[in-house]
C-alpha positions in Angstrom: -0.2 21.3 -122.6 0.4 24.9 -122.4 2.3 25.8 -119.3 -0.5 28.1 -118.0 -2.9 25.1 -118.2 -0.3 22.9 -116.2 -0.5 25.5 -113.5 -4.1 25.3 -113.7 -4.1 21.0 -113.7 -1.4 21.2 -110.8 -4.3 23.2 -108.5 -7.3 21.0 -109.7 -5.1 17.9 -108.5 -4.3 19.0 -104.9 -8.9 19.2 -104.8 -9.1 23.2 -105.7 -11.9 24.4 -107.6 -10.0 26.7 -110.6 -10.1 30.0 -111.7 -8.7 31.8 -114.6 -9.4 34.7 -116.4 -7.7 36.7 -119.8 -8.0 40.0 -118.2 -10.8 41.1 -120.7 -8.9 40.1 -123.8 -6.8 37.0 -125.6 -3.0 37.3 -125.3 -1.4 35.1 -127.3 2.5 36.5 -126.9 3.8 39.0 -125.0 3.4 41.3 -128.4 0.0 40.9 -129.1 -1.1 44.4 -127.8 -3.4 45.1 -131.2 -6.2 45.5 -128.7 -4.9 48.5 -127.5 -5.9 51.2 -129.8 -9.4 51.4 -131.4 -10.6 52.1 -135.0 -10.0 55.9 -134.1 -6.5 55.4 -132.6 -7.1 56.3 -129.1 -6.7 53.9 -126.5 -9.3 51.6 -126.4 -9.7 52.3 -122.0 -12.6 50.1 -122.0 -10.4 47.4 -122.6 -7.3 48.5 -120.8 -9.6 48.5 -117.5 -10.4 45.1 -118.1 -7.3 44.1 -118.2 -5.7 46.3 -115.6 -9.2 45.1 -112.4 -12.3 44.9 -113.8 -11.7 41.6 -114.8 -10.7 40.5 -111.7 -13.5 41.7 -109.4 -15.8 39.8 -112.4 -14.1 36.5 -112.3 -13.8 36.4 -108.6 -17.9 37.0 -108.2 -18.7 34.5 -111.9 -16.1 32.0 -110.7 -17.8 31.3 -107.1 -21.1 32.0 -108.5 -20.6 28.9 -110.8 -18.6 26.8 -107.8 -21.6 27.4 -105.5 -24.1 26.2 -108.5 -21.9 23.6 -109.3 -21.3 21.6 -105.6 -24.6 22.9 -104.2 -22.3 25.3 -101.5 -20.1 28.2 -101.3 -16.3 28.3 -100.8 -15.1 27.9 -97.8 -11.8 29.7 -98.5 -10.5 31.1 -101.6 -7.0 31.8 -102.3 -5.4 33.9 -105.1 -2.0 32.7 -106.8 0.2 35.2 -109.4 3.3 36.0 -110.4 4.4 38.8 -112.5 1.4 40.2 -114.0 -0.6 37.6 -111.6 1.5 39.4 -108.7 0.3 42.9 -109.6 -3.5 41.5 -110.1 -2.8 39.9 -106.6 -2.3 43.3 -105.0 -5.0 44.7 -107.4 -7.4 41.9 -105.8 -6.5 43.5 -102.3 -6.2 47.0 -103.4 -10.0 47.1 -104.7 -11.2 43.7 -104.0 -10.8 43.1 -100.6 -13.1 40.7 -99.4 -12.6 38.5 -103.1 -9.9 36.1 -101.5 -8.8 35.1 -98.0 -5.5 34.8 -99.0 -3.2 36.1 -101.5 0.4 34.7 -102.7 1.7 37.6 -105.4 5.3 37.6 -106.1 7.8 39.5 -108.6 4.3 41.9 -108.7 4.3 43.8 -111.7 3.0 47.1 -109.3 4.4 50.4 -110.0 3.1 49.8 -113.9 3.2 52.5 -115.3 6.5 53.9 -114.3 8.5 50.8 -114.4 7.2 49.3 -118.4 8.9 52.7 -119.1 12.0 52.4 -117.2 12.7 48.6 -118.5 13.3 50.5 -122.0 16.4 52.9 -119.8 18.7 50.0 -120.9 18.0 50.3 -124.8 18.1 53.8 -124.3 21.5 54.5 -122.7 22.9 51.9 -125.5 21.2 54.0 -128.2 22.3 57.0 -127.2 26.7 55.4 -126.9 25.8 53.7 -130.1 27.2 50.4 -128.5 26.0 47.4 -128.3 27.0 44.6 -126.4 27.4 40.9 -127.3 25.6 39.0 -124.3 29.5 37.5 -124.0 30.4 40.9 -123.1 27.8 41.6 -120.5 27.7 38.4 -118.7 31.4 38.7 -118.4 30.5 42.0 -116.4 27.9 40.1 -114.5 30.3 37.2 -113.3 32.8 39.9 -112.2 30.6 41.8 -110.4 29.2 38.3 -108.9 33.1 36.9 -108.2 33.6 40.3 -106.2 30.2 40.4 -104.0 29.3 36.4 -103.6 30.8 36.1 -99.9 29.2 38.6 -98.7 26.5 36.6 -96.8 29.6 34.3 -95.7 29.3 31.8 -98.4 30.4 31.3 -102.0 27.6 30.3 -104.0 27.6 32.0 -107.0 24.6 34.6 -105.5 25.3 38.1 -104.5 23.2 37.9 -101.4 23.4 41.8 -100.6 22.9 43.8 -103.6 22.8 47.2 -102.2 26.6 46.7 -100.2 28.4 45.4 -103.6 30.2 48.2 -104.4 31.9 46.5 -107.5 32.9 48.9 -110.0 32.4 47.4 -113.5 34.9 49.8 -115.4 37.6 47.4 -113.8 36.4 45.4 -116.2 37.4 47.6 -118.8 40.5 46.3 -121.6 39.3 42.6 -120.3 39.5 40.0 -122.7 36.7 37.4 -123.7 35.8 34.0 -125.6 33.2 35.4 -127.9 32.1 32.2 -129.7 35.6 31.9 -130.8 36.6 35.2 -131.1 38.8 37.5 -128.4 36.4 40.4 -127.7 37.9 42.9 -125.2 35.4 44.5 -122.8 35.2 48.7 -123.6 34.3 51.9 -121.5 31.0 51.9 -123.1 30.3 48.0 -122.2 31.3 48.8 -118.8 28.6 52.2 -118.9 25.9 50.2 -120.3 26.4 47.9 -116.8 26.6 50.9 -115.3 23.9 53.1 -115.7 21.4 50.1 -116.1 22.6 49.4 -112.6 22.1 52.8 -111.3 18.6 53.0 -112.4 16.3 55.4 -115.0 17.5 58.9 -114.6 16.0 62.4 -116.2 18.2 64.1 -119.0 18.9 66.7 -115.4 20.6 63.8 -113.4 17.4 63.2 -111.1 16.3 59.7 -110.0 13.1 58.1 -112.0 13.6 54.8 -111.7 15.0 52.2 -109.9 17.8 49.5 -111.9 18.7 45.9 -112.2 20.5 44.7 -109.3 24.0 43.6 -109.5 24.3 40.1 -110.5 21.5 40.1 -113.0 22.1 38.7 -116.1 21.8 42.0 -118.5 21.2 40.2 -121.9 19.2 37.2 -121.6 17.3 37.0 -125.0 13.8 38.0 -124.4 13.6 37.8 -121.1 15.6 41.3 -119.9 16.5 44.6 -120.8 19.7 44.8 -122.4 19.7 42.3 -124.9 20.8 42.2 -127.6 21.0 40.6 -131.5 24.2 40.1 -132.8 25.4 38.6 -136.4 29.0 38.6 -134.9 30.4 39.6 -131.8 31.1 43.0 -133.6 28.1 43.3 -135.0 25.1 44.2 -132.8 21.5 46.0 -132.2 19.3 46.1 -129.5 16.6 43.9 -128.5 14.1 45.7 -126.7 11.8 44.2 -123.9 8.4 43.3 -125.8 5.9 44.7 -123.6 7.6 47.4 -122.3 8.5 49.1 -125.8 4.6 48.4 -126.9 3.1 50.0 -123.6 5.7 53.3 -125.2 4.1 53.0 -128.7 0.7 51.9 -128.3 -0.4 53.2 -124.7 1.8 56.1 -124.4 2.7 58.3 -127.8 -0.4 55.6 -129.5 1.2 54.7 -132.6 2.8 51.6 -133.0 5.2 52.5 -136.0 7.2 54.5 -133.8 11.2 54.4 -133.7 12.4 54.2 -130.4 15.8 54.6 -131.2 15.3 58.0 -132.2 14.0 59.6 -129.1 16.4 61.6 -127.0 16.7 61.9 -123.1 13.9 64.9 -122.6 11.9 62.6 -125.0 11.8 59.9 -122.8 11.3 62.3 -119.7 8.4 63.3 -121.0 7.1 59.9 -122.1 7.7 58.9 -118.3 5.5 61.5 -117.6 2.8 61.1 -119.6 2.6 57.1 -118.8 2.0 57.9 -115.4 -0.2 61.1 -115.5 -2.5 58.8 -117.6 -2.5 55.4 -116.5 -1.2 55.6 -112.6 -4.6 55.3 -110.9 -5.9 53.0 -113.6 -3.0 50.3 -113.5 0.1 51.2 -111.3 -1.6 49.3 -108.3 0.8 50.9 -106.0 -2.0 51.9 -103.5 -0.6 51.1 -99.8 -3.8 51.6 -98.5 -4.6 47.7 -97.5 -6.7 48.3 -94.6 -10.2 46.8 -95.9 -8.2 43.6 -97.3 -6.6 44.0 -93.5 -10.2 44.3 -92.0 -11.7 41.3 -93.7 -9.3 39.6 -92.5 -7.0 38.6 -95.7 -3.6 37.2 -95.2 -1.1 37.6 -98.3 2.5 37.3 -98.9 4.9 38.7 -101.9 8.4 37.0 -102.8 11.0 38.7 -105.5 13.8 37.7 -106.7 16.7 40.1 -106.3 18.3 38.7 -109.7 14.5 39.6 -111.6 15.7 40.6 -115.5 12.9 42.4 -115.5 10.7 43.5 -113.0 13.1 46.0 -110.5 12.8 44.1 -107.1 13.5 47.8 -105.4 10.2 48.7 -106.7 8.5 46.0 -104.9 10.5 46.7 -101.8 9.6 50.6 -102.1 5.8 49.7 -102.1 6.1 47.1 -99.0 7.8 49.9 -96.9 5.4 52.5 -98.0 2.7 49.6 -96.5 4.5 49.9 -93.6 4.6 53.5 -93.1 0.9 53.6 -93.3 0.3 50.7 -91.2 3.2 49.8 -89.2 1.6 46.5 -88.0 1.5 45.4 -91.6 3.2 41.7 -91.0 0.0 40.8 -89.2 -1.8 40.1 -92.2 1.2 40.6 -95.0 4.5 39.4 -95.2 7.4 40.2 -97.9 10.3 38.2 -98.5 13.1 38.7 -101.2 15.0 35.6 -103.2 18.9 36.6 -103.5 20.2 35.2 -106.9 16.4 34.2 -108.1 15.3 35.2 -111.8 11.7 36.6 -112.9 8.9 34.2 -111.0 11.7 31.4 -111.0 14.8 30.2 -112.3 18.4 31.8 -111.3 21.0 30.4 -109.1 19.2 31.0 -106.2 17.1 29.2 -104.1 13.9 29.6 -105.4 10.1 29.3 -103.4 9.1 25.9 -103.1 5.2 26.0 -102.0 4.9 29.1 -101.0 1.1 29.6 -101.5 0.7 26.4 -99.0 2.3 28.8 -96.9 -0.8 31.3 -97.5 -3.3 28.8 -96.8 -1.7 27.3 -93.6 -1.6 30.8 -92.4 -5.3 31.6 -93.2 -6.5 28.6 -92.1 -4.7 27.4 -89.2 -3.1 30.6 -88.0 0.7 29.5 -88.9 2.5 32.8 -89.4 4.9 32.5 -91.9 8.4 33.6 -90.8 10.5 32.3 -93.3 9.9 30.7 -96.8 11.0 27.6 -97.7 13.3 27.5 -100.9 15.4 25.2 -103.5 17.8 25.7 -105.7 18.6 23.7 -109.1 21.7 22.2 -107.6 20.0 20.8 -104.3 20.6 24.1 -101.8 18.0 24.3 -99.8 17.9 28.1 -98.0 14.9 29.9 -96.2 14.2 33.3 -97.7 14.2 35.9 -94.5 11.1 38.0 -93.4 12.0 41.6 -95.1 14.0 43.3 -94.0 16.2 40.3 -92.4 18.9 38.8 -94.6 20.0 35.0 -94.0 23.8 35.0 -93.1 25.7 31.5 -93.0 26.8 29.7 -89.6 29.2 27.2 -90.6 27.9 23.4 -91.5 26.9 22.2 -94.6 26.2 25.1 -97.4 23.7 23.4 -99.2 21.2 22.9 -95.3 18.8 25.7 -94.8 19.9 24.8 -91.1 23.2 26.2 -91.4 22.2 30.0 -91.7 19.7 32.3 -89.6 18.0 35.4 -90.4 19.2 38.4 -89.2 19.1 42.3 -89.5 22.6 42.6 -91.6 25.8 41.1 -92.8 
């Protein structure tokens, strides 16, 4: 069974009535983007709106339509549940769908598209541009150093930096370090320790200035597929880089349309100017960074968002940025939506962290019986159970037993 269709199954067997759309198109792997460009070579938009809301609205309106035909009555309550791409079609739903679900659980929300698919490829770049790259040995030893100098921050030693933005681990301590490679003594170099670096610090413009946000400290770098600074290596001397699938065909395809293009030869005002373009022409179709939630407020929609602060891909300060700029517009925003972030969690799951447990039961016992959700319930893979804090609380350790959620509280700071 396809783990999609297990999702699916999970729902059907708790009584749901399931929905589940393509998006306007069949994607088989997370490189399967031949849809994008037509017969001409332009981008095929008709398509790309599909998949970006169109689709959405449709399934929402087909999939009750055939429900209500089906039992002989309409939904009583109907509940949206995404993470990822599914996170940012979440926010879509409440963005320009409003009144399509009661209640919404989006997490790790792929929002902010079209700036961020472009700033996942700053990692590849900066290594292109030293001509270094390194082994995954190399850069989870600079992970577990920055992790071994940050963990107790929250009081606690758990292998989870808790508070990215107050580690202030440098990772060119690092540098002259030696490594188990396999077998072989690597030692860690200056440009290792800059690739950490400047992947941490976040996409900047070839004058200095701030684009994009960066992977938090204590996120793995190089993680096969699955992040931003992998890469492939035949020995530990001996690599190239492995760029993020999606990120590097939204580049080709959507944003200089054609899909032959070398990456690796495009320079920093290149890549400025790539930026640019991606979100001059596809902000407003796809970004779904709208704060404007007052209809989904109005009809009376409850929704919550969880991100991992270890994501490999998707820049949790991205998310946060969008909540607050929620908040600015509406500063009663926690009546009706809620955002809570998972220190030491991976993309949608995985990590050391304690991860969500139920949290779209959370969404439903909220819509439906008025249960406002102050903290989320979480697990982690050893048996730690912790509740994930209302943004912008943190949860800070009381003494007791590490592993019981009862032995910390939420509070404003460390």
């Amino acid at each position: 069974m396809r783990s999609e269709d297990a999702v699916l199954a999970a729902a059907v067997a708790q009584n749901y009535t399931v929905l589940a759309t393509d998006g306007g198109h069949d994607l088989n792997s997370q490189s399967s983007a031949s849809w994008s460009l037509n017969a001409s070579g332009n981008v095929n938009m008709a398509l790309l709106e599909d998949f970006a809301y169109v689709a959405l609205g449709d399934a929402a309106t087909i999939g009750k339509q055939i429900a209500t035909s089906f039992y002989g009555l309409a939904p009583r309550y109907s509940y949206w549940n995404g993470c990822s791409t599914g996170g940012r079609q979440g926010l879509m739903l409440a963005q320009r769908y409003p009144t399509a679900y009661d209640g919404i659980m989006a997490a790790a929300p792929a929002i902010n598209w079209a700036s961020f698919l472009v700033a996942e490829f700053w990692p590849q770049f900066v290594m292109n541009q030293l001509g270094v790259f390194p082994p995954t040995c190399v850069s989870d030893a600079i992970t577990a150093a920055a992790i071994q100098a940050c963990d107790d921050i929250d009081g606690v030693v758990d292998g989870v930096i808790s508070a990215p933005d107050l580690c202030d681990f440098d990772p060119f301590t690092t540098v002259d370090t030696r490594i188990n490679c396999s077998g072989v003594s690597v030692g860690i170099s200056k440009k290792d320790a800059e690739v950490a670096n400047r992947t941490w610090e976040g996409f900047r413009s070839s004058e200095g200035s701030f684009l994009w946000y960066g992977l938090d400290k204590g996120t793995p770098l190089s993680m096969g597929a699955s992040s931003l600074a992998s890469t492939v290596c035949s020995t530990p001397f001996n690599c190239t880089g492995s760029p993020f699938a999606i990120s590097s065909d939204w580049i080709r395809r959507f944003v200089l349309q054609d899909p032959s293009f070398d990456l690796t030869t495009v320079d920093h005002k290149a890549l400025d100017r790539i930026f640019s373009l991606s979100k001059e022409r596809y902000n407003d179709i796809i970004s779904t960074d709208n704060p404007d939630l007052s209809a989904f407020k109005q009809a009376g929609g409850k929704m919550i968002t969880w991100h991992g602060l270890s994501d490999t891909l998707i820049f949790p300060k991205g998310t946060e940025q969008y909540y607050k700029r929620v908040e600015e517009k509406d500063p009663s925003v926690r009546d009706f939506y809620r955002f809570f972030e998972a220190p030491g969690v991976h993309h949608c799951s995985g990590g050391v962290g304690p991860v969500p447990v139920d949290p779209l039961s959370q969404v439903v016992d909220w819509v439906e019986n008025g249960v406002v959700p102050e903290t989320v319930d979480a697990l982690a893979a050893d048996g730690r159970r912790r509740n994930l804090c209302l943004y912008p609380l943190v949860s800070v350790y009381k003494g007791g037993d590490v592993k019981d959620a009862a032995s910390y509280r939420c509070e404003e700071g460390y």
